[in-house]
ZALOZA-89182 format. One record per atom (N, C-alpha, C, CB): y, z, x. Coordinates in steps of 0.05 Angstrom, whole numbers, plus 5000, padded with zeros to 4 digits. Each point is the difference from the previous one (the first is absolute). Glycine has a CB too. Example, Ala and Ser with C-alpha at 12.3 -4.5 7.8 and 13.67 -1.06 7.14 Angstrom:
! ZALOZA-89182
488651565264
502450004982
502450005018
497750254962
504449615031
502450015016
502250144985
498749575024
***
This chain:
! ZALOZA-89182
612543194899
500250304997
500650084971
501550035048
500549794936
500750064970
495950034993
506649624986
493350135021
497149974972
498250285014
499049294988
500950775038
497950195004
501350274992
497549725039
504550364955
501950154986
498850094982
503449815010
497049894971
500350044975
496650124993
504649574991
492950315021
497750065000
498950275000
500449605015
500750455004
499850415010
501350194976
501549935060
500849994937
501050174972
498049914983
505350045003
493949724982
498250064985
497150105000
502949754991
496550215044
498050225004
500150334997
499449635027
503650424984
501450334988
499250014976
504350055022
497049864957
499749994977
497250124987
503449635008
495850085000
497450054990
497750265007
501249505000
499050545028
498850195003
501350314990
498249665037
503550354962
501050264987
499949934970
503250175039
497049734939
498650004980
496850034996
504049774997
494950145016
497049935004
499250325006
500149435022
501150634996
498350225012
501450244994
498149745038
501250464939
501250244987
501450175028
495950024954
502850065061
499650275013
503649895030
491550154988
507649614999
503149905023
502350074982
498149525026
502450534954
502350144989
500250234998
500449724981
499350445034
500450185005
502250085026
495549984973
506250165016
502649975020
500150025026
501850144970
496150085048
499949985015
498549795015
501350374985
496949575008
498349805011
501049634990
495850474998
506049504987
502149844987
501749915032
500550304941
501150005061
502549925017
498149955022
504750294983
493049835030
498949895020
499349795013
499850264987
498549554982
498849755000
502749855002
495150074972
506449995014
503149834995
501349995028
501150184949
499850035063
500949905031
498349835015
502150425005
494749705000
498349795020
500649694985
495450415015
504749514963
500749794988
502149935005
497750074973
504850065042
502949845004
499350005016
503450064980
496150095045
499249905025
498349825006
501050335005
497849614978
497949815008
500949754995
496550294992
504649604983
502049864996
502249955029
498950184948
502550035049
501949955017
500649865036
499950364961
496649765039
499549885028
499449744999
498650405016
499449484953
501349775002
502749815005
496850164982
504949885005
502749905003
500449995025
501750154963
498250075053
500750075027
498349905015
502050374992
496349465008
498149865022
501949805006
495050084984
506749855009
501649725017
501950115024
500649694951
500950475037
501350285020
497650035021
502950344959
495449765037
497150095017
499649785023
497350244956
502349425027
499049915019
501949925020
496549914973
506550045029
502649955014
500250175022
502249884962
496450365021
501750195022
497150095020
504950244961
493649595039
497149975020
498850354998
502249545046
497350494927
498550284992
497349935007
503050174958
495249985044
497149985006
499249884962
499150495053
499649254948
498949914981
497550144993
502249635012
496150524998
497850054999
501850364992
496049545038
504550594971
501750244989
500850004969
501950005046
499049814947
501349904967
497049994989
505249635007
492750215005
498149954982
497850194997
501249575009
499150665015
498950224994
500950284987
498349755031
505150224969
501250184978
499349884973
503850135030
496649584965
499849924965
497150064990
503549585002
494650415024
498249964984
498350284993
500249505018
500650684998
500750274986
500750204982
499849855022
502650014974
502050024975
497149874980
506749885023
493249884975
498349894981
496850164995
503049545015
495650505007
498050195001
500750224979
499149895049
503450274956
501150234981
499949934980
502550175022
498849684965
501349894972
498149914986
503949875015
493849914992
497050084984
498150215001
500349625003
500650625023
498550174993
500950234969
498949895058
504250074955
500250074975
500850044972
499250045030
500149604960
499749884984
497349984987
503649845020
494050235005
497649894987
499049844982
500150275013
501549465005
499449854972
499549725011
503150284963
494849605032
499949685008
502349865000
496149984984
505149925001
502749804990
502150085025
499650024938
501050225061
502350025022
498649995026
503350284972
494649765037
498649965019
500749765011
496950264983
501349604995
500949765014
502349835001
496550054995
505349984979
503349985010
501350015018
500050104976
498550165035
502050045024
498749905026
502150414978
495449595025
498049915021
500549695007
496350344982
504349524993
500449745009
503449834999
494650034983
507150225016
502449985008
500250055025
501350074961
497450035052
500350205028
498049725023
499850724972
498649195008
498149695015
503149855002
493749914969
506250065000
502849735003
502250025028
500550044941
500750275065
501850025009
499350015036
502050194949
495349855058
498849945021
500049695008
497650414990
501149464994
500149695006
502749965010
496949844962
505250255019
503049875004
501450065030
500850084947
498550255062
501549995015
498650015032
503150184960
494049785042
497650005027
501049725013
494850264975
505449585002
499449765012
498149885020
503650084986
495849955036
496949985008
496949974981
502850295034
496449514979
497250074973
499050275018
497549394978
501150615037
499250175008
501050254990
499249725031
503650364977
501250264988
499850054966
503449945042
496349804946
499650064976
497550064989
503549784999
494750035009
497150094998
499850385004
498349425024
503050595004
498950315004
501250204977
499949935056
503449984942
502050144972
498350004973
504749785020
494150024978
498649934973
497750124993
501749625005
497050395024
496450184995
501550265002
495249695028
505650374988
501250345002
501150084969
502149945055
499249934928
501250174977
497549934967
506749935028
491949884988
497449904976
497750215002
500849465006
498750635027
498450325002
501550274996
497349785035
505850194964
501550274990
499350074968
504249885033
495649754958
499950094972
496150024990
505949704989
493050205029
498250004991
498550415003
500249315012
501250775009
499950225006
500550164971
501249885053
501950094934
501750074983
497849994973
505049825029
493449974980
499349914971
497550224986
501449435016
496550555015
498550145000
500150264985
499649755035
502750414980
500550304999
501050044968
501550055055
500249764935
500750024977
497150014973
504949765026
494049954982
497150084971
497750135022
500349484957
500150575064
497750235003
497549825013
501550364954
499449365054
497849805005
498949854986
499450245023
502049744952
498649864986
500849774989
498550364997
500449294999
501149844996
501149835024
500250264962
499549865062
501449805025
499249704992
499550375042
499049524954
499549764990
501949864980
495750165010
505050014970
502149854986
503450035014
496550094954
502850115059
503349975022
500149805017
500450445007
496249475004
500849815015
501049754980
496750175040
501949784939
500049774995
503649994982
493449955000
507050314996
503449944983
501749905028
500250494954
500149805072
502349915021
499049745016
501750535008
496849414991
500049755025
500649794995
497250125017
502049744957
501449784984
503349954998
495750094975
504550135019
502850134991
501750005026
498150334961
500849745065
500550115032
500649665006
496050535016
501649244972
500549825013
502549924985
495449905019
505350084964
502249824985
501850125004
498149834968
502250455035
502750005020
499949955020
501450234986
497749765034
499949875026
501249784994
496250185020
502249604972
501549754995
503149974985
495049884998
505450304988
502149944982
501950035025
498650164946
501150155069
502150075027
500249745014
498450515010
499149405000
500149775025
501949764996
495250115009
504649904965
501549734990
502550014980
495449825005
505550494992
502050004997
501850045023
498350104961
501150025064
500150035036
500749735004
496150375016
502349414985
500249765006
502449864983
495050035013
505150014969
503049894985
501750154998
498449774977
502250495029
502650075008
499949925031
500850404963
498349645057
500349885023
500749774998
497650235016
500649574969
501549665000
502750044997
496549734977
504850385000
502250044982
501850095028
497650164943
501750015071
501350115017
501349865021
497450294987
500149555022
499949755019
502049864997
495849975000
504049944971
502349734986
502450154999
496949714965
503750485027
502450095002
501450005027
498550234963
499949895054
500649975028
501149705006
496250375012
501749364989
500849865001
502949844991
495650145006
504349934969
502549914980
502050105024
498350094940
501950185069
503550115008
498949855027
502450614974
495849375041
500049835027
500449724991
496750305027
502849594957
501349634996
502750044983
494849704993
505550574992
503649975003
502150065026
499150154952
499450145069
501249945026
500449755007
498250355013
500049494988
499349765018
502349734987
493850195009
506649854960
501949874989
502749975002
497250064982
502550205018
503050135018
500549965030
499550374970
498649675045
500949885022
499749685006
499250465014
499249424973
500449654995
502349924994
496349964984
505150204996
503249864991
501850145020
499549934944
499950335067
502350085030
499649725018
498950625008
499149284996
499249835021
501149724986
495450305022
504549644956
501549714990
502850065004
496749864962
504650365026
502650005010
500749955026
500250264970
498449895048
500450045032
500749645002
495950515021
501349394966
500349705013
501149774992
496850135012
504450034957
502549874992
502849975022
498050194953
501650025058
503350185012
499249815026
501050684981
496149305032
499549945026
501549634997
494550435012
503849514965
500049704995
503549934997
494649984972
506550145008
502749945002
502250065030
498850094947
500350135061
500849955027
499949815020
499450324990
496849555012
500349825014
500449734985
497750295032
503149684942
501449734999
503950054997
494549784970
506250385028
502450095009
500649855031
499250474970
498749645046
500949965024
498849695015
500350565000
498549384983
499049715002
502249774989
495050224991
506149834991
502949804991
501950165023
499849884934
500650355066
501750035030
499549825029
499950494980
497949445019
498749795032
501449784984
494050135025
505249754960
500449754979
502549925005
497150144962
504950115026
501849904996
501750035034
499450094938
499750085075
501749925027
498949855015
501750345003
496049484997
498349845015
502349694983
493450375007
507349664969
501049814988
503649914997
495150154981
505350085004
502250024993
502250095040
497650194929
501650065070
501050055028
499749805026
499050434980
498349545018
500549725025
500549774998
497650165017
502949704958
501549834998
502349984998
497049934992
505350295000
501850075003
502049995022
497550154973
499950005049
500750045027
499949665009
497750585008
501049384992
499949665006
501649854995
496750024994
504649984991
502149864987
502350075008
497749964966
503050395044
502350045006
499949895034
500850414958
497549615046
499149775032
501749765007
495050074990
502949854979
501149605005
503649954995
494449794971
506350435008
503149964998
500950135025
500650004946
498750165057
502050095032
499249725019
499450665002
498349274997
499749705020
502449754992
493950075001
505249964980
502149774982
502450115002
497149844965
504550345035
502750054998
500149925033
500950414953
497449725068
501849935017
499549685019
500650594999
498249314991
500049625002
503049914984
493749914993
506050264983
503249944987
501749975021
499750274960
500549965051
502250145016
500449785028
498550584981
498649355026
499749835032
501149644992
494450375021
506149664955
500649684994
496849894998
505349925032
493250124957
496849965001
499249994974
499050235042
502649614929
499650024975
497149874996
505150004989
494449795030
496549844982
497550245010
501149325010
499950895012
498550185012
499450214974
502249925054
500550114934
500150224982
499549924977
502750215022
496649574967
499349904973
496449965012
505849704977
493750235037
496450024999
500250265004
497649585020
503750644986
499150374993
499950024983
501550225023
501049684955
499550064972
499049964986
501950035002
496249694994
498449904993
497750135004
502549685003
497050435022
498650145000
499350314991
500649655025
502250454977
499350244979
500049984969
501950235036
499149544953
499949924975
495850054990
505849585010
493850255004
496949944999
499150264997
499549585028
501350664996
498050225002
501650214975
498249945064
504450044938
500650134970
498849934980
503550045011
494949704981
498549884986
497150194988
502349575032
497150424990
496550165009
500050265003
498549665028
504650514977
500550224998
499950104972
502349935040
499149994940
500449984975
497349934994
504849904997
493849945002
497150044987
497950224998
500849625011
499850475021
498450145011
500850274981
499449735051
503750364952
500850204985
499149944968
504250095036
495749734949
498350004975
498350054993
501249845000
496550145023
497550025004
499550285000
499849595023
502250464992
498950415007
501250084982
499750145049
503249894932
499750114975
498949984981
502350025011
496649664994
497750004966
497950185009
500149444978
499850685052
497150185011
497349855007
501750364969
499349475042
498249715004
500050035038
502349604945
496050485069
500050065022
499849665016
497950574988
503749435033
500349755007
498049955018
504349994991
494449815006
497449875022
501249995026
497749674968
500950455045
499849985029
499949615012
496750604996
504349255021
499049665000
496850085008
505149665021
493650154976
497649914999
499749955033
499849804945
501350035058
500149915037
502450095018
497849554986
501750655024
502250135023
500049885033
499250484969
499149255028
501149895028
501749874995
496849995021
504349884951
502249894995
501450154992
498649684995
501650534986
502450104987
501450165019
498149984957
500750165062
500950205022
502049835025
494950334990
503649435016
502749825023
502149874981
496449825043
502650194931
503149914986
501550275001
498449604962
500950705026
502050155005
501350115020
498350014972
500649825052
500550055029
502649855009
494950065009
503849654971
501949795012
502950074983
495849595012
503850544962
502050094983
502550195012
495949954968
501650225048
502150215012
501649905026
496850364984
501149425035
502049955016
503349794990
494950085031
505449774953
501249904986
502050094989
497049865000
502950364991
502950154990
500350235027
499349984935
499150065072
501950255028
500249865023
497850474991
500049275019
501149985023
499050085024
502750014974
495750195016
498550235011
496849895015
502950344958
496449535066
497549925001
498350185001
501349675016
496350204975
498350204989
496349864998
505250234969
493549865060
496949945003
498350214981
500649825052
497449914939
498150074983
497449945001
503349994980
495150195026
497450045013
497649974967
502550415053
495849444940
499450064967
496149875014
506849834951
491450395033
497749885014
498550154970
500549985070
498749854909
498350154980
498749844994
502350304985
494949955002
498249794994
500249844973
497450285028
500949504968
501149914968
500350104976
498649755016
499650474983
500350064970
500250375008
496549494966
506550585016
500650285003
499750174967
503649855048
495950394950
500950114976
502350004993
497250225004
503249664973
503150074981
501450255015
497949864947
500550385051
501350215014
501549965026
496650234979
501449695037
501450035022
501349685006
496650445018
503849354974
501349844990
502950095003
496249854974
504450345004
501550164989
502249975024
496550314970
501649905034
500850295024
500949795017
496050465000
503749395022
499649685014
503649994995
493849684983
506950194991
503149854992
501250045000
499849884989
498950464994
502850154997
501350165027
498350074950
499450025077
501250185012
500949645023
497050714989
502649175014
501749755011
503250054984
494949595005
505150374968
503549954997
501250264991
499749484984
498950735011
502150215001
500150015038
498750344943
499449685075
500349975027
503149915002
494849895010
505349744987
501949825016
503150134985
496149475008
502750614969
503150064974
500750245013
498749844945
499850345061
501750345018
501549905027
495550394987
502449375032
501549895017
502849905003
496149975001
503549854974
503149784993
501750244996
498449494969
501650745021
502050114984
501150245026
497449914939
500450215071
501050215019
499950005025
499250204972
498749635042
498649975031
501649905021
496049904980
506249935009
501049965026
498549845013
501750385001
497049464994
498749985026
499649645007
497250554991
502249425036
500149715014
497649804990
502250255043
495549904963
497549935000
497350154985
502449845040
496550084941
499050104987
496749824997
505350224981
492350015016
496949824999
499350224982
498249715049
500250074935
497050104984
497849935003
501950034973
496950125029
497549985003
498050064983
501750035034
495749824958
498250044978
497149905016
503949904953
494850385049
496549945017
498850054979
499950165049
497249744957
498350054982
498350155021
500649594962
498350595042
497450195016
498349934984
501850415020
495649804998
497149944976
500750214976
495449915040
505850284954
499650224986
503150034986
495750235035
506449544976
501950104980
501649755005
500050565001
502349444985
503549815007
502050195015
500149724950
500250195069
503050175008
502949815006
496450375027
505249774960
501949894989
503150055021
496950064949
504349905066
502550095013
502549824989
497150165043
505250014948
502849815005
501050125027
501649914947
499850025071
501150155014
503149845009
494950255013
506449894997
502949915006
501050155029
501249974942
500249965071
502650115022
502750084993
498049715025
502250364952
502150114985
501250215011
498149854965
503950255019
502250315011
497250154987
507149964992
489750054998
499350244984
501350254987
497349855025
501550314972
500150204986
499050255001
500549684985
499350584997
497750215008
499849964976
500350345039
497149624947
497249894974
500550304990
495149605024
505750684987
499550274984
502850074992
495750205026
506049644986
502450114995
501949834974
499550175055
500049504952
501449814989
499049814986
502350115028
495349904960
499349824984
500350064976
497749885028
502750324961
501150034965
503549895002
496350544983
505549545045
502849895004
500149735004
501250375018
496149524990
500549645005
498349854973
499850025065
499750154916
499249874981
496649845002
505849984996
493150165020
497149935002
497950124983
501449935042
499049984931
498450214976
497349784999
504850274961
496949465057
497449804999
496750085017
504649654999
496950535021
498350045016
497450284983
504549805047
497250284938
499050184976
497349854984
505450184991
495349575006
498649904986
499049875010
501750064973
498349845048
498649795023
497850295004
504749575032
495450624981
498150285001
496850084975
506050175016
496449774961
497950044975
498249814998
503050214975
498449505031
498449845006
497649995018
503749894987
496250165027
498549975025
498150314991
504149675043
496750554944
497950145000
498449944976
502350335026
498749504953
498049934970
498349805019
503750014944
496149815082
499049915007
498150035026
503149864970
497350465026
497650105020
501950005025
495149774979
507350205023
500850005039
502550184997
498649445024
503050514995
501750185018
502849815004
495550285027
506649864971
502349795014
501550315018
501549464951
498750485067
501950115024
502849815004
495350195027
506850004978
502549865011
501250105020
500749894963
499349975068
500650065018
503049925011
495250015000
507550185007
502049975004
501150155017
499849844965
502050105046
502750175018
501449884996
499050185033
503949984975
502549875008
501149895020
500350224977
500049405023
500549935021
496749855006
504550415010
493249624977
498149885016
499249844978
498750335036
502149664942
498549784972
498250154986
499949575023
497550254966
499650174983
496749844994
506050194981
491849885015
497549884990
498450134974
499749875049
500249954930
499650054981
495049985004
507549784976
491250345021
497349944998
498350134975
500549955051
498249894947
498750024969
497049865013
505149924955
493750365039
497049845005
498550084972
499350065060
498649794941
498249924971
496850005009
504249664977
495150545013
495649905008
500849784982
495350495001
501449285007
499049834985
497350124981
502149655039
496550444975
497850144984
500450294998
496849675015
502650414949
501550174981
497650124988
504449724991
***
């Protein structure tokens, strides 16, 4: 708009020097307003097109205005100054070829009309041959100055949509910073009560076994307990090394052995008999491996510590579609909504998380007075 500005004033210019009879004051201030207006409605075509004005309205007021202003100028030069500012400013704002074609022949027969009336008919041949050349190269200059401010526009657009998008990429790294530290937070929390806590508990087992063999006159009874909790304080302590260096502890590899040793473990310090039902196939996922050991000895460890109880079975099936897992007991139970944050079952917290990073479910079934069944089932196919 500056450069087509700047063009028109020197078309003013020029035509009021050029042409005597335009300085004259009255006919001065006349030509001079239709000239700010005409101008002005340039500027104001962006206003115009926002505010959904009739496009064809603007191009039949300017080109009126312009009709006037070489009429009365009578003068080629501003003729076509203004004729092919009024082309330019059609291209820009029709957009349609069609609409422009029609914008373009419509103000090329205004002027050719204009042109006529002014020499009286004479010369149309060299009008054609000055505006059309001239008609085409603005056309082109519009189309492809149109086309690169649009690109320009485009990219800009883009730019603030791949900085949204940057911005919400690093909301989303944080998130999964915050997510990730949470769940390894709560992952050394399993760790360390799968480790530290149940071996603990274990131990305070074997010394209460051992103190009271002390007590029965039963010292070689109570020195193979200790020996034996020596050993598992042993493996307790590793295990706890393991999960503070953040070193997640392997699940065993073979759970038809490691599971009737912790069976045979538990009957051993409580006393407590205890059938064990175990049917899997040979090769399991690490995951559910996992899931398999750990809900076996936090199971027998909630037993030893709170259950009460005479007789105790686990059980481990394999179905076509999953593992299902039971501890169960004949214990004094419990109510699971009321007393398991009071009995210290944060294991079962984590026995839970467990079983859902592995696709399943754990339920805990209890009353008071009837015992208590721990079940953890697991799909196989994931």
């Amino acid at each position: 708009m500056l450069f087509l500005t700047s063009i028109f004033i020197f078309i003013y210019v020029w035509t009021v020097v050029s042409v005597p009879r335009l300085r004259t004051p009255d006919l001065l201030t006349f030509f001079t307003l239709l000239f700010i207006l005409h101008l002005g409605l340039h500027w104001l075509i962006i206003w115009w097109i926002k505010n959904k004005w009739s496009l064809w309205l603007y191009l039949v007021i300017q080109t009126a205005l312009v009709f006037t202003l070489a009429t009365l100028a009578a003068s080629i030069g501003p003729l076509l100054g203004l004729y092919l500012g009024l082309i330019g400013v059609s291209v820009g704002m029709l957009q349609s070829v069609r609409r422009i074609a029609a914008g373009v022949l419509g103000v090329l027969a205004v002027s050719a009309v204009n042109y006529y009336l002014i020499t009286r008919g004479t010369g149309m041949a060299w009008w054609a041959l000055a505006i059309i050349p001239m008609a085409v190269f603005v056309i082109i200059y519009v189309v492809l100055y149109s086309r690169e401010s649009a690109a320009r526009e485009k990219a800009q657009q883009l730019a603030l949509e791949l900085e949204a998008a940057n911005r919400r990429l690093t909301e989303y790294a944080d998130r999964i910073e915050d997510l990730t530290l949470a769940a390894e937070r709560q992952r050394m929390a399993r760790e360390l009560h799968d480790t530290l806590a149940q071996g603990l508990a274990g131990l305070v087992l074997q010394l209460e076994a051992a103190d009271l063999h002390l007590a029965g006159g039963r010292p070689e009874r109570a020195q193979t307990i200790v020996q034996q909790a020596m050993t598992r304080a042993r493996a307790a302590l590793a295990e706890s090394r393991r999960a503070i260096d953040g070193l997640r502890s392997q699940p065993p590899e073979d759970l038809a052995e490691t599971i009737p040793a912790e069976v045979e473990h538990f009957i051993s310090t409580t006393g407590v008999p205890c059938a064990l039902e175990i049917s899997l196939p040979d090769a399991l996922p690490e995951a559910i491996r996992d899931v398999i050991f750990r809900t076996v000895a936090e199971g027998l460890t909630n037993i030893a510590r709170h259950a009460r109880a005479r007789h105790v079975r686990v059980s481990i099936r394999s179905r076509e579609d999953a593992v299902e897992i039971e501890v169960g007991d004949d214990g004094i139970g419990f109510d699971p909504a009321r007393d398991a944050e009071r009995m210290g079952h944060y294991g079962l917290t984590g026995l839970r998380e467990r079983a859902r990073q592995a696709g399943g479910t754990l339920e805990m079934e209890s009353a008071a007075g009837k015992g208590s069944t721990l079940k953890v089932k697991i799909p196989l196919n994931q």
